[in-house]
C-alpha positions as CSV (number, residue, x, y, z in Angstrom):
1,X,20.9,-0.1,-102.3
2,X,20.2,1.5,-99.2
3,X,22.0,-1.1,-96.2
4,X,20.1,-3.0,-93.7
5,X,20.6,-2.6,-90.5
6,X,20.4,-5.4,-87.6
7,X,17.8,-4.1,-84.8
8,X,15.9,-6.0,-81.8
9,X,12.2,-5.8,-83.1
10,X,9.5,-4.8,-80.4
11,X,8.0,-8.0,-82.0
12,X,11.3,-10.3,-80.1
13,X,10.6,-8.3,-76.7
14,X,6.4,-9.4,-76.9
15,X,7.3,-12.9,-77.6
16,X,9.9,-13.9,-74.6
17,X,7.2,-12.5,-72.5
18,X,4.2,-14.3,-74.4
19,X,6.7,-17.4,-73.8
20,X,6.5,-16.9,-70.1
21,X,3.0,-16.3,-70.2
22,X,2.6,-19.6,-71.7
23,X,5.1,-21.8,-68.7
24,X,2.9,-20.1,-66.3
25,X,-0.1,-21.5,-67.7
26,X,1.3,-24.8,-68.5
27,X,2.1,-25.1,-64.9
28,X,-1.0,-24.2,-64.0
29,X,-2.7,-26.8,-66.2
30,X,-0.3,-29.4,-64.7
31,X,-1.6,-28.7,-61.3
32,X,-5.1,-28.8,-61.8
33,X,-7.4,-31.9,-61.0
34,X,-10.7,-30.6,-62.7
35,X,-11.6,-27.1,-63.6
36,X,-14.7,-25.4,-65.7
37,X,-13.3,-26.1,-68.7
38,X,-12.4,-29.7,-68.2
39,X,-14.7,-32.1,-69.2
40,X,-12.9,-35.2,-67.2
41,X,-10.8,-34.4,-64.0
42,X,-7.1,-35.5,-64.9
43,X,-4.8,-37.3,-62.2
44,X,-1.7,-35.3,-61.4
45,X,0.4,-37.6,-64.0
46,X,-2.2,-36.6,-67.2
47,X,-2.2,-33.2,-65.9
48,X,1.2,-32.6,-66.5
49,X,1.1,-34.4,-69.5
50,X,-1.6,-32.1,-71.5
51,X,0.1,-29.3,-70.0
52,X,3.8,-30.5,-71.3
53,X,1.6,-31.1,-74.3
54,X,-0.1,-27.6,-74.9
55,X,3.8,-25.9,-73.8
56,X,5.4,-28.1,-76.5
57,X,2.9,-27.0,-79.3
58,X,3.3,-23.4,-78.5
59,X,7.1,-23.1,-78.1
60,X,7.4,-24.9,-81.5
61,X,4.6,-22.1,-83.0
62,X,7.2,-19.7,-81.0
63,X,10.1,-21.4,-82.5
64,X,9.1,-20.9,-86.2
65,X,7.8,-17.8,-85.5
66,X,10.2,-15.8,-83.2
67,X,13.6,-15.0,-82.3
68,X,16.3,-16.6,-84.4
69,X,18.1,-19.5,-82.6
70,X,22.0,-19.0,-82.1
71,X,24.4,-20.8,-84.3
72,X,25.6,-24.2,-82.9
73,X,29.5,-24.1,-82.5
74,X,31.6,-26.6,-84.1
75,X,32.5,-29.2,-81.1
76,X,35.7,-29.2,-80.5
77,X,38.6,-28.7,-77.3
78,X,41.5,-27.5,-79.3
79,X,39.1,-24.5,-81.5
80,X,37.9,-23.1,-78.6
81,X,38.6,-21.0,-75.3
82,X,35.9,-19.4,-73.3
83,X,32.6,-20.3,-71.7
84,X,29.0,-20.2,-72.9
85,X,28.0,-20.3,-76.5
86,X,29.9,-17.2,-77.4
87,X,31.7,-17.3,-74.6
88,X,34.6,-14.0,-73.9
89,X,36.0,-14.9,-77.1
90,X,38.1,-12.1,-78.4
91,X,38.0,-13.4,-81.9
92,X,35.6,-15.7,-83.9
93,X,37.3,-17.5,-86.6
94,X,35.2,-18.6,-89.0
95,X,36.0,-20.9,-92.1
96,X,33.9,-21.9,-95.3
97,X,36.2,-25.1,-96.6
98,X,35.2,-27.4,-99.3
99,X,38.2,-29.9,-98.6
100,X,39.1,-29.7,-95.2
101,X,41.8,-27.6,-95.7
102,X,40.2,-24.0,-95.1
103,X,38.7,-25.5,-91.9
104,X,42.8,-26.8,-90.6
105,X,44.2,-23.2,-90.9
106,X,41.5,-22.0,-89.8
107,X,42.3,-24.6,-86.3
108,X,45.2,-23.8,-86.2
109,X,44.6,-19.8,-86.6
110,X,42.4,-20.4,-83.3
111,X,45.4,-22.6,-81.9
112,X,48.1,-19.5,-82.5
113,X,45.9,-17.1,-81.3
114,X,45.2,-18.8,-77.7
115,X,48.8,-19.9,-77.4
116,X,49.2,-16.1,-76.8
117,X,46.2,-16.0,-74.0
118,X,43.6,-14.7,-76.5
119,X,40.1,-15.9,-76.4
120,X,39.4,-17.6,-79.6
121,X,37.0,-20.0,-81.5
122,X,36.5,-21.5,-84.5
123,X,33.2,-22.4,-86.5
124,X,31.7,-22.9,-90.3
125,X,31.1,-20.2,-92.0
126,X,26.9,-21.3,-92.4
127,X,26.9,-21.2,-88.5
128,X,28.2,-17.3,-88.4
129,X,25.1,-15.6,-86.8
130,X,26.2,-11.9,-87.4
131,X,23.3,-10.4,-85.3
132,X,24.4,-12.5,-82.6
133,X,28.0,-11.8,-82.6
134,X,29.0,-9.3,-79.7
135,X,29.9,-5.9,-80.2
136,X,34.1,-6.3,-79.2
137,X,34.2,-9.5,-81.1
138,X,36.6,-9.4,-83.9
139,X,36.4,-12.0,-87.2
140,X,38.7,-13.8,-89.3
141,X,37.4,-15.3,-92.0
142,X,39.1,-18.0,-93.8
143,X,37.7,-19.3,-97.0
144,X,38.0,-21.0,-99.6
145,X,37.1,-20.9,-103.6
146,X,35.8,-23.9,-105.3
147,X,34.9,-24.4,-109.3
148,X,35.1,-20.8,-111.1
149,X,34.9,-18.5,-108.1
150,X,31.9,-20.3,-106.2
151,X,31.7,-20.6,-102.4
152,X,31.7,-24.1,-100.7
153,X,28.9,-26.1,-100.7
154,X,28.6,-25.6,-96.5
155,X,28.5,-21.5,-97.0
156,X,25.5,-21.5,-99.1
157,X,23.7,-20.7,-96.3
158,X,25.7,-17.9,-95.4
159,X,25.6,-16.2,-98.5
160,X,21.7,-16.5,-98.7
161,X,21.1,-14.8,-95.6
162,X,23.3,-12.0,-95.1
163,X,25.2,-11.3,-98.5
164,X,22.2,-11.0,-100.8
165,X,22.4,-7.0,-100.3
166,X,24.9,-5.1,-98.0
167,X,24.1,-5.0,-94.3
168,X,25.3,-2.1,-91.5
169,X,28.0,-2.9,-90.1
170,X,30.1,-0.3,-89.0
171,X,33.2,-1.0,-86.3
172,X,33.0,-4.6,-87.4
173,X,36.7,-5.6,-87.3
174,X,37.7,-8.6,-89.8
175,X,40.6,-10.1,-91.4
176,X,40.7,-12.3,-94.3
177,X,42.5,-15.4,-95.7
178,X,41.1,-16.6,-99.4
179,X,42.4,-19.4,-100.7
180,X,42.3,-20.6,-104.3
181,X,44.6,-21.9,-107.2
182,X,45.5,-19.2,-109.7
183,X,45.2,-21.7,-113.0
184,X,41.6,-20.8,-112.4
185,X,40.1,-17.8,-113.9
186,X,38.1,-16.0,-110.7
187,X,41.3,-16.8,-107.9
188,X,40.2,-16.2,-104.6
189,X,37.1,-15.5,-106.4
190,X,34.9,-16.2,-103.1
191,X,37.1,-14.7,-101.1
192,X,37.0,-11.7,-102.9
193,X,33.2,-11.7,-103.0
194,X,33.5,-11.9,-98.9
195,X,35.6,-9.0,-98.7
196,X,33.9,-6.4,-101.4
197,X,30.6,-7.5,-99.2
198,X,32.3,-6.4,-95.8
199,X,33.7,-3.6,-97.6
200,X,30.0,-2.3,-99.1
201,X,28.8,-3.0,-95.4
202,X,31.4,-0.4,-93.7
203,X,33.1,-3.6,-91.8
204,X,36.8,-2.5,-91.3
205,X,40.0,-4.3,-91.9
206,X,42.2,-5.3,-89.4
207,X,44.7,-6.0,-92.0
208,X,44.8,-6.4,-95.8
209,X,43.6,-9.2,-97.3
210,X,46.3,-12.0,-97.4
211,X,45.3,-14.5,-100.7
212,X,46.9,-18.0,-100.5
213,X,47.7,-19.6,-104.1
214,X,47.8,-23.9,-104.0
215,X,48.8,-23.5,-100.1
216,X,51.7,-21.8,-100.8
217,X,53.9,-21.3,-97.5
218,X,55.1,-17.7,-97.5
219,X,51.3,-16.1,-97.7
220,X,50.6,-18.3,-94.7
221,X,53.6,-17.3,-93.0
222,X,52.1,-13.7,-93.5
223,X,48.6,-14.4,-92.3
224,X,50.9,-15.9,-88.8
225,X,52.1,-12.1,-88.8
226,X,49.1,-10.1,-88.9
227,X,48.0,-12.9,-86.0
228,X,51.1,-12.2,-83.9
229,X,50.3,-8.2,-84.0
230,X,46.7,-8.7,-83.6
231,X,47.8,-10.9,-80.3
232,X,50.4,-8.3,-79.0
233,X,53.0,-11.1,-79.4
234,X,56.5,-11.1,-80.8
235,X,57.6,-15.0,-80.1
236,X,53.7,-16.7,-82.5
237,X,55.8,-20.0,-83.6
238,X,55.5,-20.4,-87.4
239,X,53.1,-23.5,-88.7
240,X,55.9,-24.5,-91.2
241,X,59.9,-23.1,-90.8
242,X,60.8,-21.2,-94.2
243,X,63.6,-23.0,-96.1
244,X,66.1,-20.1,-96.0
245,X,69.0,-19.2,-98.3
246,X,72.5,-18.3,-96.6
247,X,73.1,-14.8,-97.1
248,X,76.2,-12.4,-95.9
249,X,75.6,-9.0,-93.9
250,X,77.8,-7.0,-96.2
251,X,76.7,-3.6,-94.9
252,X,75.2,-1.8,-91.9
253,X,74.8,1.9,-91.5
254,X,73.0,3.8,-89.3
255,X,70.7,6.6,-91.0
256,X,69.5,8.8,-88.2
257,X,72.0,10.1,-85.6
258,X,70.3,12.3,-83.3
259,X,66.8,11.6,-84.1
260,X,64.2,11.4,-81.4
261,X,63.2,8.1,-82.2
262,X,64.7,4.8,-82.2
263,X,68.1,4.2,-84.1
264,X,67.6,3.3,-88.1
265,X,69.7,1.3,-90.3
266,X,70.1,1.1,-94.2
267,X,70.5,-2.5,-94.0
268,X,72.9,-4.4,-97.7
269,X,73.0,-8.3,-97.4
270,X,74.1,-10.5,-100.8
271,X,73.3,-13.8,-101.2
272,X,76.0,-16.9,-100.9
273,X,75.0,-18.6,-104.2
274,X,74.7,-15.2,-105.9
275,X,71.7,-15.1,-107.3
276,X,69.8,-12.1,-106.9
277,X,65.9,-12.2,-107.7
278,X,63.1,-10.4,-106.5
279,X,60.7,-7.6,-107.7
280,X,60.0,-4.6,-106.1
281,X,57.7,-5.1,-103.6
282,X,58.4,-8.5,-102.5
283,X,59.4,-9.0,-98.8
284,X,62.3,-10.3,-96.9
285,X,61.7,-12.9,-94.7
286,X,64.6,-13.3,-91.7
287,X,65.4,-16.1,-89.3
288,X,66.6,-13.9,-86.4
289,X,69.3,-15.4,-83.7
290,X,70.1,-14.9,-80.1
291,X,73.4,-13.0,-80.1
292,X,76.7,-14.6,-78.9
293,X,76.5,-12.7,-75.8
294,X,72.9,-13.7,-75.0
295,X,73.9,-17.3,-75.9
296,X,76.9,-17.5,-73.5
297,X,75.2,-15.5,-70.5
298,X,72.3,-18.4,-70.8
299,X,75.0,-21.1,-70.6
300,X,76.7,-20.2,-68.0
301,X,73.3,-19.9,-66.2
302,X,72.7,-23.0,-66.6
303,X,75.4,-24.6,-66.6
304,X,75.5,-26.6,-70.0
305,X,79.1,-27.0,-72.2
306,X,77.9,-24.8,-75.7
307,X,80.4,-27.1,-77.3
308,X,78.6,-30.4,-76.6
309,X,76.6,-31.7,-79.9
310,X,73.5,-32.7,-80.0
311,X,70.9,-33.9,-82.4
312,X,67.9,-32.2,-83.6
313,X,66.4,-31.0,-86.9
314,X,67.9,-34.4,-88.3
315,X,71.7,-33.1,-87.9
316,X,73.9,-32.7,-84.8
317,X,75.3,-29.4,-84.0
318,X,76.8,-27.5,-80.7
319,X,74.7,-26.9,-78.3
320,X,75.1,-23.2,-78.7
321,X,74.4,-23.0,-82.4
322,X,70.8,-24.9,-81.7
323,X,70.3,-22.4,-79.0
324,X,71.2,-19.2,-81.1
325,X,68.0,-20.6,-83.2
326,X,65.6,-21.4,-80.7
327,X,63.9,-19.8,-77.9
328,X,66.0,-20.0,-74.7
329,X,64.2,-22.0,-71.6
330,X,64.2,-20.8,-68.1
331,X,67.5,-22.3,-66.8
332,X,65.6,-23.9,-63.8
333,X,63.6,-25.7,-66.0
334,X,66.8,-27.7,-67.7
335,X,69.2,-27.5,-64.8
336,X,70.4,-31.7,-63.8
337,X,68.8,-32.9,-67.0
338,X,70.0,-34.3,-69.7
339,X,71.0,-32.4,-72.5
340,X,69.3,-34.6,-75.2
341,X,66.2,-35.4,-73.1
342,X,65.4,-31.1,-74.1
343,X,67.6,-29.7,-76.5
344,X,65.5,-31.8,-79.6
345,X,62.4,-29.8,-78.6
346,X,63.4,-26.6,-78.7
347,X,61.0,-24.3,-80.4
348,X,62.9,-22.6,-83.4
349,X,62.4,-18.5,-83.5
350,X,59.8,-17.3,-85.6
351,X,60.7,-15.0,-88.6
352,X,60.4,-11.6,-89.2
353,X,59.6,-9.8,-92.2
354,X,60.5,-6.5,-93.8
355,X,60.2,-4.8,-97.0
356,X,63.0,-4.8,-99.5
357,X,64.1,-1.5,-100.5
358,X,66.2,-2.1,-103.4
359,X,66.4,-4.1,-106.8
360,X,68.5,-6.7,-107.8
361,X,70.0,-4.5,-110.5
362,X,71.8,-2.7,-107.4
363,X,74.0,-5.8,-106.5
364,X,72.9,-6.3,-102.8
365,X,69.3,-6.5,-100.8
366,X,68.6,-3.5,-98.8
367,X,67.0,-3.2,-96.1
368,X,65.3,-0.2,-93.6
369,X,65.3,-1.5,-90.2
370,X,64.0,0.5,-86.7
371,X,65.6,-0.9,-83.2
372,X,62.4,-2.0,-81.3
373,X,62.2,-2.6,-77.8
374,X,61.0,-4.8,-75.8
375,X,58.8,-4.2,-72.7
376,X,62.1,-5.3,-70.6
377,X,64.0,-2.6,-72.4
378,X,65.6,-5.1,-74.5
379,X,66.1,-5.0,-78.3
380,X,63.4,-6.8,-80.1
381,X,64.6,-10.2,-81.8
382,X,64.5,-9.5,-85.3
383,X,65.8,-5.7,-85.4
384,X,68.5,-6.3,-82.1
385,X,70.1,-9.4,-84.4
386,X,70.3,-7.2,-87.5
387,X,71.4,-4.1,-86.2
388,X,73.3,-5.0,-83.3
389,X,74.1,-9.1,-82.4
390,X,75.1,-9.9,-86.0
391,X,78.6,-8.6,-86.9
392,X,79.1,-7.3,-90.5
393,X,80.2,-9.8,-92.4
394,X,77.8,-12.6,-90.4
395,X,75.7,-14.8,-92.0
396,X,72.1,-14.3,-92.1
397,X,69.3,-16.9,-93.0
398,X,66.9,-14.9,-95.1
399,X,64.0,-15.8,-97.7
400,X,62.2,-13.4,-100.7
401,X,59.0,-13.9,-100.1
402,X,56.8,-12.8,-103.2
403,X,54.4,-10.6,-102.9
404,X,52.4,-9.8,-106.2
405,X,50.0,-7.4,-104.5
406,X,52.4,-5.0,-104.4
407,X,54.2,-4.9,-107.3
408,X,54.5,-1.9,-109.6
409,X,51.8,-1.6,-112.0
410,X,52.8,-2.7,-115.8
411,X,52.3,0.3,-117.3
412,X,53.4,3.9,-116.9
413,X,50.4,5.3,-115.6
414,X,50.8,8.1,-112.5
415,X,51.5,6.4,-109.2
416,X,51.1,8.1,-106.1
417,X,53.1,6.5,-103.7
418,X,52.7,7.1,-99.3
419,X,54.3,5.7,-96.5
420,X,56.1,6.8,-93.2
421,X,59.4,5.9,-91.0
422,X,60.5,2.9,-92.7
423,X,57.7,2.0,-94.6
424,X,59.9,4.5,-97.3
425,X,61.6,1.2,-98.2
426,X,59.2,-0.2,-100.1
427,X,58.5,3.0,-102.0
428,X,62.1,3.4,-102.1
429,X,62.0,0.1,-104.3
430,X,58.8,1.0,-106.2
431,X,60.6,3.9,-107.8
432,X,63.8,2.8,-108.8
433,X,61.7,0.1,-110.6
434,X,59.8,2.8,-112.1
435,X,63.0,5.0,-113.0
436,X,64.5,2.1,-114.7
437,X,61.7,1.6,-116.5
438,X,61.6,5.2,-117.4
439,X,58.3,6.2,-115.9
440,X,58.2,9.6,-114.0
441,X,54.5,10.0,-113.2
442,X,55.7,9.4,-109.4
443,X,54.5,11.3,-106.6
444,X,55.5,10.6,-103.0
445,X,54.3,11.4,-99.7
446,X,56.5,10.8,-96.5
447,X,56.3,11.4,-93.0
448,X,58.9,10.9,-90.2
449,X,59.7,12.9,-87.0
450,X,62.2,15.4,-87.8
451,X,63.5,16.3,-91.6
452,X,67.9,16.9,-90.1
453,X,67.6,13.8,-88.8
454,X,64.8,11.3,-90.2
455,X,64.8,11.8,-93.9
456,X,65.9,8.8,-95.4
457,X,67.9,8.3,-98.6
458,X,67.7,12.0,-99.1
459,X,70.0,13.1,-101.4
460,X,68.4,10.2,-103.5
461,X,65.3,11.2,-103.3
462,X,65.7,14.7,-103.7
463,X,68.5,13.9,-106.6
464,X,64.8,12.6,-108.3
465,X,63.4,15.0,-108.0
466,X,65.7,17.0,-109.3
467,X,65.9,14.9,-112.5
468,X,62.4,14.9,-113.2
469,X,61.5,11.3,-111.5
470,X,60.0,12.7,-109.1
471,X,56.5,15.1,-110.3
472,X,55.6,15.8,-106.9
473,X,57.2,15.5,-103.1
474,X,55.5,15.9,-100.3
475,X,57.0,15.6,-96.6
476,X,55.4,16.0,-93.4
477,X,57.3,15.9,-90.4
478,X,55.9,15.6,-87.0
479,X,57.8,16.6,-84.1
480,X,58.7,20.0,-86.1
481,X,57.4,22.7,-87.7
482,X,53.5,22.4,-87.8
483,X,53.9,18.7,-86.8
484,X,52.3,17.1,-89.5
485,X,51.5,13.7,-90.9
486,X,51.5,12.3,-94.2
487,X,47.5,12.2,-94.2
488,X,47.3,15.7,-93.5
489,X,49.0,16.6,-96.5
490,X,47.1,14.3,-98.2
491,X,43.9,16.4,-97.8
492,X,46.4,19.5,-98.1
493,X,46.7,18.6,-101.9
494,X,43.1,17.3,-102.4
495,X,42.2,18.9,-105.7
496,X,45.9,17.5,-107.0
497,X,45.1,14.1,-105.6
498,X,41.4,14.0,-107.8
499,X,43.3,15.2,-110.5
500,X,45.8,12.1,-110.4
501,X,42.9,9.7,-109.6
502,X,40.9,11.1,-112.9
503,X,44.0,10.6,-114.8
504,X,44.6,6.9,-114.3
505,X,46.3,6.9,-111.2
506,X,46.9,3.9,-108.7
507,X,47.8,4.3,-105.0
508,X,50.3,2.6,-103.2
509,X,50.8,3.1,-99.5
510,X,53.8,1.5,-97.2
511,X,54.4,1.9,-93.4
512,X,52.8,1.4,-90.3
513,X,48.9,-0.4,-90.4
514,X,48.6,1.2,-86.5
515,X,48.6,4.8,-86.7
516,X,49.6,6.0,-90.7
517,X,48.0,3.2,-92.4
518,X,43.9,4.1,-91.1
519,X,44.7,7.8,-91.3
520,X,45.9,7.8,-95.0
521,X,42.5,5.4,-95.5
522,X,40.2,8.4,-94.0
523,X,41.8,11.1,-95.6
524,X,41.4,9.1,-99.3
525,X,37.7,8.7,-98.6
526,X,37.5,11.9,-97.4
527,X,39.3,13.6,-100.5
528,X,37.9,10.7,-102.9
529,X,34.7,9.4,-101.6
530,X,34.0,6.3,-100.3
531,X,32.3,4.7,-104.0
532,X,35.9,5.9,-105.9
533,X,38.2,4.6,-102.8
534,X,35.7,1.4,-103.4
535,X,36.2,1.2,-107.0
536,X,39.9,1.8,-106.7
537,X,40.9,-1.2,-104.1
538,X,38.4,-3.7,-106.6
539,X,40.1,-2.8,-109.5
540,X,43.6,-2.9,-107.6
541,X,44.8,0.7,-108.2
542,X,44.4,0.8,-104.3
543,X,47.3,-1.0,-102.8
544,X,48.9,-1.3,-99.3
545,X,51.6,-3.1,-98.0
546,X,51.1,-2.3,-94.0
547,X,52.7,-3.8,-91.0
């Protein structure tokens, strides 16, 4: 079905000036004390009330008739930033909740967002005028499912008028939180709906999808990190702290000497109680700390004892422990105060995730880790306190966060897997679970900077190949040779790539959502089509785990 597109009808431009056709005359009417077409001569006061009379009559003809009124905004001072109806708003957040619950995160999605200086505001979904929404405006939608895949009660309206068929809507930017309880047949079923409907309509992702099952806390903690890099900000406090396990560094080494880029570590941490569970694809969640150095420079600052105990997070602790955990306040700001009248309210530092690279059969988690930097120069809080601040042998507060969208499929069919830099870690994983379970339809695609330097795990990967695991390896490096990305060879081996696809293929792609991630998209649909890509993300042999 051929889309619609949202235009400003000649029709909308002839009635705003038939409207001001009509004051004028109403004015005039008010001012007149008799005329040729008045049969009595009005005072002033019944002058102005037949003329308030005839404007009221036509701008309610004009209001059935014309323009579309703009959506009322839900009224509230904590959901919104801006001026005006629509205001500067960077993002519009909107939420389609049947129990109050997709309308909190959705609050507090808004809240996260202006805590970092962006414009933001909340409303219900039924409210969402999409031809009034302005051009730069970016949308999160967060919805729920009620019943066997139906939309709330309150989005009814919503789906009647603009999801009947699909609508233009190319360089619409969205992002997407579903919500819904897997012991139902359709999970997420609205939600899914939603985002097939953007799809069909050529609105673009921000991010992947992120489905929440019965609220559960690690897929929220992943929609707060697609906020924080939408925002530009590295310090988005989580909504709920992760209960982390107690694991031990056990191994750090870095991988690329020389390289043009940052410094990269092969990461091996094992777990205090011993127990070793995940699945390849799931995700590492990390409680980073301020090193001891960072710590102590802060105290002596300030001039605070490290050793003092104090209370907060219902225990007592040293001073310098809490502070290792929390973010540090200006020293000014504490200096002369008691230490208990601030240290209880110290915000604790957000997590950081990253992919794991490994399987439990290998006896450790491992982990690919870049150095980032700050705009300061200094390292950035989750990769400077794993490759630098935390000695080998340290303990490190670390989660598994499932992640079931990107686990292997269950079958042997071919798997094309494509990533960059240290997205190779989750790929890395993919295919040892795939060699163990003795499936060799793999072919990967990888892109760094320089191939002395930058390939990682190579005498693995090229060991696979060797053996047969590997059908296919393609590397594209790009600050050598013919500088090329992994999306270029991608389109390179286009016939190849149909040929997988046609065969059963799925297509997994790990790395970096700002520059790999959209790339590898265009090439697919370029080499595929959009209707196949399409077909492939809906029935789920199109799968991306993107940061």
């Amino acid at each position: 079905m051929k889309p619609r597109t949202l235009t400003m009808t000649p029709t909308l431009l002839g009635n705003a000036l038939l409207l001001a056709v009509l004051a004028a005359m109403a004015a005039w009417l008010a001012t007149q004390q008799a005329g040729a077409w008045a049969w009595r001569a009005p005072s002033p006061a019944q002058g102005l009330g037949a003329g308030a009379a005839v404007l009221a009559w036509l701008l309610l003809a004009f209001g059935i008739t014309g323009q579309r009124r703009r959506p009322r905004l839900a009224a509230t001072d904590d959901a919104s930033t801006g001026e005006g109806a629509w205001g500067s708003e960077a993002f519009l957040v909107a939420y389609a909740s049947q129990t109050g619950t997709a309308e909190r995160l959705a609050r507090q999605t808004v809240q996260s967002l202006a805590s970092t200086g962006q414009g933001a505001k909340a409303l219900p979904l039924g409210e969402l005028d999409l031809a009034a929404v302005p051009a730069a405006t970016r949308v999160l939608f967060v919805v729920s499912t009620t019943g066997e895949g139906d939309a709330p009660d309150a989005a009814a309206a919503f789906c009647r008028q603009w999801m009947r068929a699909p609508l233009a809507l190319p360089g619409f930017g969205y992002g997407l939180l579903a919500l819904g309880d897997r012991d139902y047949a359709n999970f997420c079923g609205f939600g899914r709906r939603l985002r097939q409907w953007l799809q069909a309509s050529g609105a673009q992702p921000l991010f992947d999808p992120v489905e929440v099952d019965n609220g559960e806390a690690g897929a929220l903690r992943h929609w707060q990190h697609h906020l924080a890099l939408l925002a530009g900000a590295s310090e988005l406090p989580d909504w709920q702290r992760p209960q982390y396990g107690r694991w031990t560094l056990a191994e750090r080494r870095l991988l690329n000497p020389g390289s043009l880029g940052e410094a990269c570590f092969h990461l091996a941490l094992r777990p205090c109680d011993g127990a070793l569970d995940w699945q390849a694809g799931d995700v590492a969640e990390v409680g980073p700390r301020h090193g001891a150095d960072e710590v102590a420079a802060w105290l002596a600052q300030s001039g605070f004892d490290g050793e003092e105990t104090v209370a907060a997070d219902g225990r007592r602790q040293a001073l310098a422990v809490l502070l290792a955990g929390s973010h540090l306040p200006e020293p000014a700001s504490v200096q002369g105060r008691p230490v208990a009248s601030w240290a209880a309210a110290l915000a604790p530092l957000p997590h950081r995730e990253y992919s794991i690279a490994s399987l439990p059969a290998d006896g450790a988690l491992h982990l690919l880790v870049r150095q980032m930097r700050r705009a300061d120069g200094r390292l950035g809080l989750g990769s400077g306190w794993l490759t630098q601040a935390a000695p080998v042998g340290a303990q490190i507060a670390l989660r598994v966060r499932r992640n079931a969208n990107f686990h292997a499929p269950p079958d042997g069919r071919p798997l094309v897997l494509i990533g960059n830099g240290t997205g190779l870690a989750g790929l890395r994983a993919l295919l040892k679970a795939r060699i163990a379970a003795g499936h060799a339809g793999n072919w990967l695609l990888f892109g760094e900077r320089q191939a002395a330097c930058d390939f990682h795990y190579r005498d693995e990967i090229e060991a696979w190949r060797r053996e047969g695991w590997l059908a296919r390896l393609d590397l594209a490096w790009s600050r050598e040779g013919d500088r090329a990305y992994v999306q270029q060879r991608l389109l390179d081996a286009a016939g190849t790539l149909r040929q997988w696809v046609d065969e059963g293929a799925a297509i997994y792609v790990c790395g970096s959502l700002a520059g790999m991630a959209p790339g590898v998209d265009a090439a697919l649909r370029e080499v595929l089509g959009e209707a196949t890509l399409d077909a492939l993300r809906s029935g789920e042999r199109y799968r991306r785990d993107v940061y």
